[in-house]
N, C-alpha and C positions, 0 to 999 in steps of 0.2 A: 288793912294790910296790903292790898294789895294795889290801893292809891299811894299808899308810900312807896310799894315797889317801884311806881312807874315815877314818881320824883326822882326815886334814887337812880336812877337808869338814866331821868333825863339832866339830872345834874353832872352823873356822870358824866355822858357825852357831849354836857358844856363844857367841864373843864379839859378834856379830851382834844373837841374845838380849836380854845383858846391855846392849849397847850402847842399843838401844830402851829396854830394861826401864828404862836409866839416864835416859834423854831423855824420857821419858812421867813419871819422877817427877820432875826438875828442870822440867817442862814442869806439873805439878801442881801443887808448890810455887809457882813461880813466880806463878800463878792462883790459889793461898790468898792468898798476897803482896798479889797487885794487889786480891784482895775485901775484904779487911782495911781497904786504903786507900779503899775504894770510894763516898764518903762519895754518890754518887747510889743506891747500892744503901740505906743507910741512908735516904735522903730518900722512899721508896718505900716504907719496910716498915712494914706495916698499911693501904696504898692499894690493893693490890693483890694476889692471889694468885698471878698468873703469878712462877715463879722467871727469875732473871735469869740471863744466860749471863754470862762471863767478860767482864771490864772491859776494853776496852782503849783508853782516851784519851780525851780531850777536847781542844776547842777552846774560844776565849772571843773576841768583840767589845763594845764597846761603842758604841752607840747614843744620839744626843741625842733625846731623847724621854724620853717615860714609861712607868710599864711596860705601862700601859694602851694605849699604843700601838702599844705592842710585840706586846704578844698578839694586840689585832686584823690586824695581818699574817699573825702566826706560826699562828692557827689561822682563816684564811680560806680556805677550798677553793679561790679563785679563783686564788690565789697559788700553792698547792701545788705544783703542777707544777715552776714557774719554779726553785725551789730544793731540790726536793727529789729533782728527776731531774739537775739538774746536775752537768756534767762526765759523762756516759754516752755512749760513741761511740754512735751509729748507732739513737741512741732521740730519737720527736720525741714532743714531749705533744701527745695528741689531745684530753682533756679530764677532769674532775676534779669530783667531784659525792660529795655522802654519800648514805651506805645508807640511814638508817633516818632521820634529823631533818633540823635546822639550823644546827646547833653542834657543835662537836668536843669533846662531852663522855663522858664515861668508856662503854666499850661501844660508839660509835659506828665507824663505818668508812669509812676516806676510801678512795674507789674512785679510781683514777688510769686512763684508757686510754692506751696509749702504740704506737706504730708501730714496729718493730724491721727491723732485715733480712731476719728470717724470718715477716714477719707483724706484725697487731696482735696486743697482748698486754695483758691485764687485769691492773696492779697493786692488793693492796688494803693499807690500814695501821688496825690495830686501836689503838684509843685505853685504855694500859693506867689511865692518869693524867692527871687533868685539876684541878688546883687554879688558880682562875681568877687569872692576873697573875702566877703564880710557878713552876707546874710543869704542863710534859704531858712523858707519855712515850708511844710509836709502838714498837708491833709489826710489822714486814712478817710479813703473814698468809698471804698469798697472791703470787707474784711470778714462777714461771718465769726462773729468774734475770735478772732487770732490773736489780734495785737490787743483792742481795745474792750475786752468782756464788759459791760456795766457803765462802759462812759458814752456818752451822745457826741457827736463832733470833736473829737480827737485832735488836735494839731498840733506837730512837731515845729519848735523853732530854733534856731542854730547862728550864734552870733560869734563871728572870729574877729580878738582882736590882738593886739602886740602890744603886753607888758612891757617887753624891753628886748633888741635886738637879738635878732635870730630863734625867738622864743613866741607861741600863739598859746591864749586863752581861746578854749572852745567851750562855750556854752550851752546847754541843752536846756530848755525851756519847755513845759508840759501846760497846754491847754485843754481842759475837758468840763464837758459838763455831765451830770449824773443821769442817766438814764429815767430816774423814778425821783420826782420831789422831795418823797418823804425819805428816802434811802440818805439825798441829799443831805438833809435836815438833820436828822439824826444820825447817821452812823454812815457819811458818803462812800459808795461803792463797797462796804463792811470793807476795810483797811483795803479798799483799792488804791488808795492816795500814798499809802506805804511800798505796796507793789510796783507800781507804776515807778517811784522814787530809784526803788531797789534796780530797777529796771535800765531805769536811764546809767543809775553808778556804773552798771556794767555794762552799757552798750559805752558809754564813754571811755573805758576801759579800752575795750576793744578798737575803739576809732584811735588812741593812746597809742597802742600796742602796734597797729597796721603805721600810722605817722610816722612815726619814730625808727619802724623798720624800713619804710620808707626812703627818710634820707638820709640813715646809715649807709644802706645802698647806694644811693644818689652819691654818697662823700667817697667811698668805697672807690666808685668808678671812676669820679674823677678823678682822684689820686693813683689811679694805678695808671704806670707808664704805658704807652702807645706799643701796640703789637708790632712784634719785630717779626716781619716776612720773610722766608726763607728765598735769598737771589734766585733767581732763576739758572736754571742747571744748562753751564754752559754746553755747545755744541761741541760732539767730538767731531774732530777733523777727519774726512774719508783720507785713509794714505794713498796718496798716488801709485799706479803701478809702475812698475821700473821697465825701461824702455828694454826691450831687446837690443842686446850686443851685437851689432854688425862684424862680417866676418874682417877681421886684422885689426879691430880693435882690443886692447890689452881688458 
């Protein structure tokens, strides 16, 4: 009895084994698969030397503007927050400032502070890629899980381009790899890959919504006619005093 226990136990944990061993290489494959197709991995390669984590989706809007207009949303700290922390339960943006310049260009680090349930918490996003009007890509560098619960190396990427005059496709591209192999394997991030998804629809939304009010404004002010100055208020004349009359003058 108790030698077939121990069969049964160890056949068990053969097919157990195998079963993993099966799911961590369909789980690899799978991830050669999707790099192959990866065409922002190729948009990247000689910009940068950080390696990219596994691909997993993108989203697209388009935007009536330019793409010049588009990037001054997409890379103004001011904004940051508003779309890049959306949809996070129980996180308020405290505020949003760079480390080192004035620009989000290559090397730079956008600092995000943000208030949680356990406290504030310092986000940072390292700027891996910055081709002006056409490509940034964003590292979470630093984060406590805020932005990225359950994924290992996070990277944001962002490709603008021009369907057709006066009009930008903005892209959002998710890189991450799974914290835990086996989480991987079988059930990546437990529907973190859905979240993540849900995520980008709605910070894209919001980069949509800031654009768009953007160069309404823009259109706004150019058309409206030149300020009309009120002339300057002429000088009153001092009256002369009237001479005294000499005496036998009428």
């Amino acid at each position: 009895m108790g030698a077939d226990s121990t069969k049964s136990r160890r056949s068990l944990a053969n097919r157990l084994r195998n079963a993993v061993a099966l799911a961590l290489f369909a789980s690899a494959a799978a991830g050669a698969a999707r790099a192959d197709n990866d065409t922002y991995r190729m948009r990247v390669r000689g910009l940068t030397d950080v390696p990219y984590p596994s691909y997993q989706g993108d989203r697209c809007t388009t935007i009536e503007g330019s793409r010049e207009a588009v990037w001054k949303i997409l890379t103004n700290p001011r904004w940051a927050s508003q779309w890049l922390l959306t949809d996070l339960d129980a996180v308020v943006p405290l505020s949003a400032k760079l480390k080192k310049g004035s620009a989000l260009t290559k090397g730079e680090v956008l600092v995000l502070g943000v208030e949680t349930k356990d406290g504030p918490r310092t986000v940072e996003l390292t700027v891996l890629v910055a081709v002006e009007n056409q490509l940034l890509a964003l590292a979470v560098t630093k984060d406590d899980d805020v932005i990225s619960p359950g994924a290992a190396n996070l990277i944001y990427t962002f490709v603008l381009e021009t369907p057709e005059a006066g009009k930008t496709d903005l892209y959002w591209a998710t890189h991450y790899d799974s914290d835990s192999p086996l989480a991987a394997a079988f059930s990546p991030l437990k529907g973190g890959k859905r979240r993540y998804e849900a995520r980008v629809e709605r910070g894209l939304l919001v980069l949509w919504g800031l654009s768009e009010a953007s160069v309404s404004l823009e259109k706004l002010r150019a058309a409206a006619p030149p300020a009309v100055r009120p002339a300057a208020p002429t000088a009153t004349p001092t009256p002369s005093k009237k001479r005294p009359r000499r005496k036998g003058e009428p």
